[in-house]
C-alpha positions in Angstrom: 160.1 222.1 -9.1 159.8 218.2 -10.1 156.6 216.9 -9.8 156.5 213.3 -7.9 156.3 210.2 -10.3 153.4 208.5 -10.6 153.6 204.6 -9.7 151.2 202.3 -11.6 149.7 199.0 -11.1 147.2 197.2 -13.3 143.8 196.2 -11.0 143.0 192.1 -11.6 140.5 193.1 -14.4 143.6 194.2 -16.3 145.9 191.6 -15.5 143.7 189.0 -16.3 142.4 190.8 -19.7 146.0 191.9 -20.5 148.5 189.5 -19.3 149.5 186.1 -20.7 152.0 183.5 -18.8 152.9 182.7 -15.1 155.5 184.8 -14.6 153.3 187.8 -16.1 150.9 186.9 -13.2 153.5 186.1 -11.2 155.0 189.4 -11.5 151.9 191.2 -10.9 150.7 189.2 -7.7 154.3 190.2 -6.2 153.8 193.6 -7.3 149.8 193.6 -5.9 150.9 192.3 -2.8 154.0 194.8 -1.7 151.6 197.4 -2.5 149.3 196.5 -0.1 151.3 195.5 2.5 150.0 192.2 3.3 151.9 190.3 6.2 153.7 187.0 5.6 154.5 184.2 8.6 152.4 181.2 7.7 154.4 179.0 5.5 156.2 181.9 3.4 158.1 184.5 4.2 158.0 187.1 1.2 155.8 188.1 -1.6 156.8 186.0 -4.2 156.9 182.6 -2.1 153.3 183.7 -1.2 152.4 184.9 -4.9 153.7 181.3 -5.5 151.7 179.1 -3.4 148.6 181.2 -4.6 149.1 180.7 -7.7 150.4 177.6 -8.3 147.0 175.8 -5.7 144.7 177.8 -8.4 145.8 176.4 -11.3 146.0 173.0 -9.6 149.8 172.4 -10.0 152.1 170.9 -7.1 153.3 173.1 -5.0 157.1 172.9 -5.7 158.9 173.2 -8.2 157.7 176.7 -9.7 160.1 176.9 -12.7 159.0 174.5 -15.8 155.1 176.4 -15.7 156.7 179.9 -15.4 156.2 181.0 -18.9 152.9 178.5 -19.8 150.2 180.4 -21.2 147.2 180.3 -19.3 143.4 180.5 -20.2 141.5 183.8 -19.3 138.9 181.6 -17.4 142.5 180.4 -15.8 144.1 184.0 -15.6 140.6 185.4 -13.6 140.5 182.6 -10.7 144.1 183.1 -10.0 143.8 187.1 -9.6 140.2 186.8 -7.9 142.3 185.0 -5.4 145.1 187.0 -5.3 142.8 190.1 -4.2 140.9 188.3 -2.2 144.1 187.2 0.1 144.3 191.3 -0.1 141.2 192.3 0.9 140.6 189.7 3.7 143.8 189.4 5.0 143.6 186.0 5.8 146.6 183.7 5.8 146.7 182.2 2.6 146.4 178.1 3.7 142.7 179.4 5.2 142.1 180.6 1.7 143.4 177.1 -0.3 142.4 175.1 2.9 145.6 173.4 2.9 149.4 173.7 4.2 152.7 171.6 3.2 154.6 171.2 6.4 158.2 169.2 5.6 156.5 167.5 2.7 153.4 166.6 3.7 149.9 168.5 3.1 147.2 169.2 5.8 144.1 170.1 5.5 143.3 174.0 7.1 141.1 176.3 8.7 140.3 178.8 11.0 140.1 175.7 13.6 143.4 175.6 14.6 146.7 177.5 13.3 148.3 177.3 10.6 151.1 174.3 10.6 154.3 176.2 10.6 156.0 174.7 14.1 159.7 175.3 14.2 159.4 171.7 15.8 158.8 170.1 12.7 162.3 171.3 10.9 164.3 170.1 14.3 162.5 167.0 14.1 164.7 166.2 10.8 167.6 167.9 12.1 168.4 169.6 15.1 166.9 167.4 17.5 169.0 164.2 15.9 171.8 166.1 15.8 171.6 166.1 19.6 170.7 162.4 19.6 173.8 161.6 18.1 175.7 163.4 21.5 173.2 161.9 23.8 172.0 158.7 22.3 169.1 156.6 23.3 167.9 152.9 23.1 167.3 151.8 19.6 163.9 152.0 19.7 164.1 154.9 21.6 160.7 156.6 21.4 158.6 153.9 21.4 155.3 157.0 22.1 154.9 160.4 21.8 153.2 163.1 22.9 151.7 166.4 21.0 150.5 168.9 23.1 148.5 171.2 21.7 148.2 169.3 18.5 145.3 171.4 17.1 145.2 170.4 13.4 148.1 167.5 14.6 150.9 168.2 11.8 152.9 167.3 14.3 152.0 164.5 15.5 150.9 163.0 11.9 154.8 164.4 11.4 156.0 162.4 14.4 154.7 159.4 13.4 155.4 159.5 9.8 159.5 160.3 11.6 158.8 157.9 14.3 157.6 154.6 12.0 157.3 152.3 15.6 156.4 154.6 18.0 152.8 155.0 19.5 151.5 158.3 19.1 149.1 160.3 20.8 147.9 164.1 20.0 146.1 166.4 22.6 144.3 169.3 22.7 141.6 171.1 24.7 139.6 172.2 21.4 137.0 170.2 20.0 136.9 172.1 16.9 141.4 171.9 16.2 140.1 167.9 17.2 137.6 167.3 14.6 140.6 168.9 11.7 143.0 166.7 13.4 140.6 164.2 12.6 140.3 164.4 9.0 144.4 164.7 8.8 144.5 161.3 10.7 142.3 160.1 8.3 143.7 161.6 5.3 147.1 160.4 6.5 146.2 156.7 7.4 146.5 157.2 10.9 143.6 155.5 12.5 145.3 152.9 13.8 149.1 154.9 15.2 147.4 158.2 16.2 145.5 158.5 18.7 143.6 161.9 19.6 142.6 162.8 22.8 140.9 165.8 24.4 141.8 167.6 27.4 143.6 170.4 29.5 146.9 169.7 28.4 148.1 166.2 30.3 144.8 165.4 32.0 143.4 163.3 29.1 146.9 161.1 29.7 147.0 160.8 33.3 149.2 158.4 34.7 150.9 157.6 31.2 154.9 158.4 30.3 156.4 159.2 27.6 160.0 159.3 25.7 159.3 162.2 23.8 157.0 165.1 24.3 156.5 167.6 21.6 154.5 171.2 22.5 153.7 174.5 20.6 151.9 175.8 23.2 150.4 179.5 23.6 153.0 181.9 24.0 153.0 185.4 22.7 153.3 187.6 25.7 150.3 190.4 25.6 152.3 192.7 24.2 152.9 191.4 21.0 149.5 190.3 20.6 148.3 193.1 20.5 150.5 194.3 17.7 149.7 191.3 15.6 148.8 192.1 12.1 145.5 190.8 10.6 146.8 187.6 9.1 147.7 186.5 12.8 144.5 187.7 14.3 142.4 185.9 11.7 144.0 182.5 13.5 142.3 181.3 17.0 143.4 183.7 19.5 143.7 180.6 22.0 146.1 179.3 20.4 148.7 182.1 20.6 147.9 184.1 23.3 150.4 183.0 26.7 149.2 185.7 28.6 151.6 188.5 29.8 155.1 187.3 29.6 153.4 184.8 27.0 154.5 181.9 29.7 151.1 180.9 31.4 150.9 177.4 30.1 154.8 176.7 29.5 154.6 177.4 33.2 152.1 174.6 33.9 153.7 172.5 31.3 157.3 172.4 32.6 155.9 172.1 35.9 153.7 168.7 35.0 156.4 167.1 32.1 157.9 165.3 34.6 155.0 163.3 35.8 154.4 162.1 32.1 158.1 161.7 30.9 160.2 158.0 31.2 163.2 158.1 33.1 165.3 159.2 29.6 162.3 161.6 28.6 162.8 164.2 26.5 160.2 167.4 26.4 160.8 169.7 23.0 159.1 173.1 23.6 158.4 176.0 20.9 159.0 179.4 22.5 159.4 181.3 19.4 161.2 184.8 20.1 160.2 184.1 24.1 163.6 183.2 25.0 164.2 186.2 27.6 160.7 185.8 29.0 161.4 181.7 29.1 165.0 182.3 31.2 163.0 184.8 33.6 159.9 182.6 34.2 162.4 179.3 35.0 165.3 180.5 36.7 167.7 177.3 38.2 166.2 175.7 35.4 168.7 174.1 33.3 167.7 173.1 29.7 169.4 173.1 25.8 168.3 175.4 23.0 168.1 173.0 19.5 169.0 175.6 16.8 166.7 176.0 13.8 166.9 177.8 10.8 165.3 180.8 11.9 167.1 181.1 15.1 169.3 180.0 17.6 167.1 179.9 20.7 163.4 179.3 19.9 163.1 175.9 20.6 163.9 174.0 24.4 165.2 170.7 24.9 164.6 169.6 28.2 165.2 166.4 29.6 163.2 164.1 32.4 166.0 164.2 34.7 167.1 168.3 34.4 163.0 169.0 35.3 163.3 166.7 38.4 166.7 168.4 39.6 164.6 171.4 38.9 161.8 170.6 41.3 164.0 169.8 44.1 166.7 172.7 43.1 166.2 176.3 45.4 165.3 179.0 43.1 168.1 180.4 40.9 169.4 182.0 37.7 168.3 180.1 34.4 171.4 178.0 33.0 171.2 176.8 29.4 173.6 173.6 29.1 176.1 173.8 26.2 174.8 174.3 22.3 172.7 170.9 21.8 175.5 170.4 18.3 178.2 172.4 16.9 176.8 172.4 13.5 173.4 174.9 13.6 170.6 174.0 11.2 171.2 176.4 7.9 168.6 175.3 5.6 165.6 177.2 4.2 162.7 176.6 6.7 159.6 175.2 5.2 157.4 176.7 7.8 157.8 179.5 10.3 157.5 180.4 14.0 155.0 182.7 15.5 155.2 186.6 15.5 
């Protein structure tokens, strides 16, 4: 009879006694974190990105590239903070940018915390590429969007995003937490926004009543009950607010489609983040017709609506859903920088 073999892994006493370079703690962290099972979604998407970022903010090096520090030899006092942190992203389970306090969204950094989630909006990639992609099939004026709208903008990565895309436009970020309002704040600040952003709070469009916009930009709420209740801890650790859409996961996206129109100009464009929602989405809004902007993690997790398909839709009897042809024929295949939702 063989007898099982017996797997092996140094505890962070050991590694930081024992082990030299980057890649040796490298190595270890990837190996510390599959055997614990850790769950990834908040910027990376595996354990080495994740043993990356850890490692890399604790020793106070850029986030990207990893290569030229892989085999630097490290201090022990150097070697102990980066495995203290790596088991303490094990034993809290908390999403790593809580941990640093900070998160790199398309380039930029944000400050983090358990205020608001964890910039990773799928908006942000189609931003850069999808969304002008369908521009280029349905162009606007040049200065087409002279303001913007984020709702929802807890820590307001996108709307900092937007405006940093968006160099003339007037932006305006919106949220119903005073908490996600006061980080949004210091990323304003941080970003030199005082004078482009402004932040405004409120239940969704109340706090801009009676204003329009050219483009709106929302990653609302919406993981139907269901799956919130199988999220793993990382997710839980975030504000349950802030992901939880209520059965089908729809509850605001219903209020939001439903009040866009009142707050879009006459070429208006709403961008909506649904994540893997899309079959709840198409039952919640049937006769609605709309576009799906592809992303790198998928082909329909993102709606492009337009002022004038949300009007039609008020005055249209109800109906099957009907998505309007593929917003480009070229789909976005580069390696996200953030990620969607569970």
């Amino acid at each position: 009879m063989s007898r099982a073999v017996e797997r092996r892994l140094a505890d962070a006493d050991a590694a930081a006694r024992e082990l030299r370079t980057l890649r040796d703690l490298m190595r270890w962290a990837v190996s510390r974190f599959e055997a614990a099972g850790i769950a990834y979604g908040h910027g990376t998407g595996n354990a080495f990105d994740e043993a990356a970022a850890l490692l890399l903010w604790a020793l106070h090096l850029p986030p990207d590239p990893l290569e030229p520090w892989l085999d630097a030899r490290l201090a022990g006092s150097e070697r102990r903070a980066a495995t203290e942190l790596v088991e303490r992203r094990i034993a809290t389970r908390r999403p790593a940018a809580y941990l640093t306090g900070e998160a790199w969204l398309r380039g930029l950094r944000f400050a983090c915390d358990e205020r608001a989630l964890v910039p990773r909006s799928l908006i942000a990639e189609a931003l850069d590429e999808a969304l002008p992609q369908w521009l280029e099939l349905h162009p606007r004026a040049p200065s087409w969007p002279a303001s913007v709208l984020d709702l929802c903008t807890g820590g307001a990565s996108l709307a900092i995003l937007a405006a940093d895309r968006f160099p003339d436009a007037r932006v305006v970020g919106a949220d119903l937490s005073a908490d996600a309002l006061a980080l949004a704040e210091s990323n304003r600040a941080a970003h030199g926004l005082q004078q482009r952003l402004e932040l405004v709070r409120g239940d969704l469009f109340a706090p801009v009543r009676g204003r329009r916009f050219d483009l709106v930009l929302c990653n609302p709420p919406y993981v139907n009950e269901a799956s919130m209740q199988a999220l793993p801890p990382e997710f839980r650790a975030e504000p349950r607010t802030a992901l939880a859409g209520g059965a089908d996961g729809m509850d605001l996206v219903r209020r939001i489609v439903a009040d866009a129109p009142a707050h879009l100009a006459d070429d208006g464009l709403l961008l909506l983040e649904i994540g893997h929602e899309a079959a709840h989405f198409e039952a919640a809004f049937p006769g609605l017709e709309f576009h799906y902007l592809p992303v790198s993690a998928g082909e329909r997790m993102l709606v492009l609506l337009e002022a004038a398909q949300l009007a039609a839709a008020a005055r249209r009897p109800a109906g099957p859903a009907r998505k309007v042809g593929a917003p480009s024929a070229r789909s976005v295949r580069t390696r996200a920088q953030g990620g969607s939702r569970p």
